[in-house]
C-alpha positions as CSV (number, residue, x, y, z in Angstrom):
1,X,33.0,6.4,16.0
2,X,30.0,4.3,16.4
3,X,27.7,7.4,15.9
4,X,29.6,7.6,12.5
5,X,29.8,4.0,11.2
6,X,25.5,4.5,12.1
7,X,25.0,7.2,9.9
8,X,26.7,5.9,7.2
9,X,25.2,2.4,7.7
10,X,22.0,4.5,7.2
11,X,22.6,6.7,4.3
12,X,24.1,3.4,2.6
13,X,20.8,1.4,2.9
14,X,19.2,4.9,1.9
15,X,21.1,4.9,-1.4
16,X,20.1,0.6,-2.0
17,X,16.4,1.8,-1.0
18,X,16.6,4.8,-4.0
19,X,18.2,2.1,-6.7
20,X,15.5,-0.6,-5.6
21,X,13.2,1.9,-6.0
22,X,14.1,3.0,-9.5
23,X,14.0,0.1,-10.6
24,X,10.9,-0.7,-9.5
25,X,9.3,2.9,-11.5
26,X,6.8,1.4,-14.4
27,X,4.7,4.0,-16.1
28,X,1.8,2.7,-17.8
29,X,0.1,5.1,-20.5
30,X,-2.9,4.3,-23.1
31,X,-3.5,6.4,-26.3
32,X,-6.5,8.8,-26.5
33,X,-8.6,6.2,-28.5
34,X,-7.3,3.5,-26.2
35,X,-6.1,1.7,-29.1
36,X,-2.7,1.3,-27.7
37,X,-1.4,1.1,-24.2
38,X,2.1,0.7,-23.5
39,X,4.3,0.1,-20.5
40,X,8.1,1.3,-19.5
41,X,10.5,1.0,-17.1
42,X,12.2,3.9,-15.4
43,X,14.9,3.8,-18.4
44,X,12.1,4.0,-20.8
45,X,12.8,1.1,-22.1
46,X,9.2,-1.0,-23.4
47,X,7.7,-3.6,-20.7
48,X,4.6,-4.1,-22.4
49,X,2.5,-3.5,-25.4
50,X,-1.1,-3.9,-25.3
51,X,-3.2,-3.2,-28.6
52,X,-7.5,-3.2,-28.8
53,X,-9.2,-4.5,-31.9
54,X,-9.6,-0.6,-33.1
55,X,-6.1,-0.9,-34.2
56,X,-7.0,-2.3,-37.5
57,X,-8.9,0.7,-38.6
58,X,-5.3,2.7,-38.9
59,X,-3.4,2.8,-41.2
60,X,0.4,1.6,-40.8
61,X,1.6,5.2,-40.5
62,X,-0.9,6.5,-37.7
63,X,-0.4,2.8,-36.0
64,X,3.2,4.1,-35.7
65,X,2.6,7.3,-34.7
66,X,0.2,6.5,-32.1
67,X,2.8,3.8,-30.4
68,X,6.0,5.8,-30.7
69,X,3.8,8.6,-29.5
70,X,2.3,6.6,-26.4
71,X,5.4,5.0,-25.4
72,X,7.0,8.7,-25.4
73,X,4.3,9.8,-22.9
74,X,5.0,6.6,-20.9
75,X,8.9,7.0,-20.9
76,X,8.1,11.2,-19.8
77,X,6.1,9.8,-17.0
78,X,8.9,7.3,-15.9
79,X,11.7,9.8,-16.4
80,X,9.3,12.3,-13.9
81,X,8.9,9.6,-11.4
82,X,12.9,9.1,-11.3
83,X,13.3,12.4,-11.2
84,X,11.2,12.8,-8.1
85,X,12.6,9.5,-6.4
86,X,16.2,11.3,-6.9
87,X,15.1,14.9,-5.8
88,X,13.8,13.5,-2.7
89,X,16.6,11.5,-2.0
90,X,19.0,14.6,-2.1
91,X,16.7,16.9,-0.1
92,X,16.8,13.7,2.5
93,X,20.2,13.7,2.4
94,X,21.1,17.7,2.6
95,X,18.7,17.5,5.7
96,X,20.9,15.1,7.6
C-alpha cells in the first residue's frame, strides 16, 4: 500500500510540475524588419507588444498585418512548446 500511495504521490506532483510549467511557456517572436515583436503565453494570448520607430513608415493595413501576422508565429511557437511539455509528460507516464 505504501509502494502505491508513493507512486501516486509522484505522478500527482508530476501532473502540478506539467501545469506550472505550462503556464510558465512565453514565446517571444519579432517580425522580419523587426518592426514589431510580440510576446504570448502558452494560450496565445498577448503578453507584450514591442514596436521600433520603423513602424511609422507602414501604412495602417501592413501595421496590421505585420502584428496579427507576428503574434500568430508567436502563439505557433507557444502552442509547439505545450505540445512538447504534454508529449513528454505522457511518454513519462506510459514508461512508469
Amino acid at each position: 500500500m505504501d509502494e502505491l500511495e508513493d507512486r501516486v504521490r509522484r505522478q500527482l506532483n508530476r501532473i502540478r510540475d506539467l501545469g506550472d510549467q505550462m503556464t510558465a511557456v512565453r514565446a517571444r517572436e519579432t517580425s522580419p524588419d523587426g518592426e514589431v515583436t510580440v510576446v504570448v503565453d502558452g494560450n496565445g494570448a498577448l503578453c507584450d507588444l514591442e514596436f521600433s520607430e520603423g513602424i511609422s513608415r507602414l501604412s495602417p493595413q501592413d501595421f496590421g498585418q505585420l502584428v496579427v501576422t507576428t503574434a500568430a508565429r508567436a502563439a505557433q511557437r507557444a502552442f509547439a512548446e505545450r505540445g512538447d511539455l504534454v508529449t513528454a509528460f505522457n511518454e513519462e507516464m506510459a514508461g512508469r
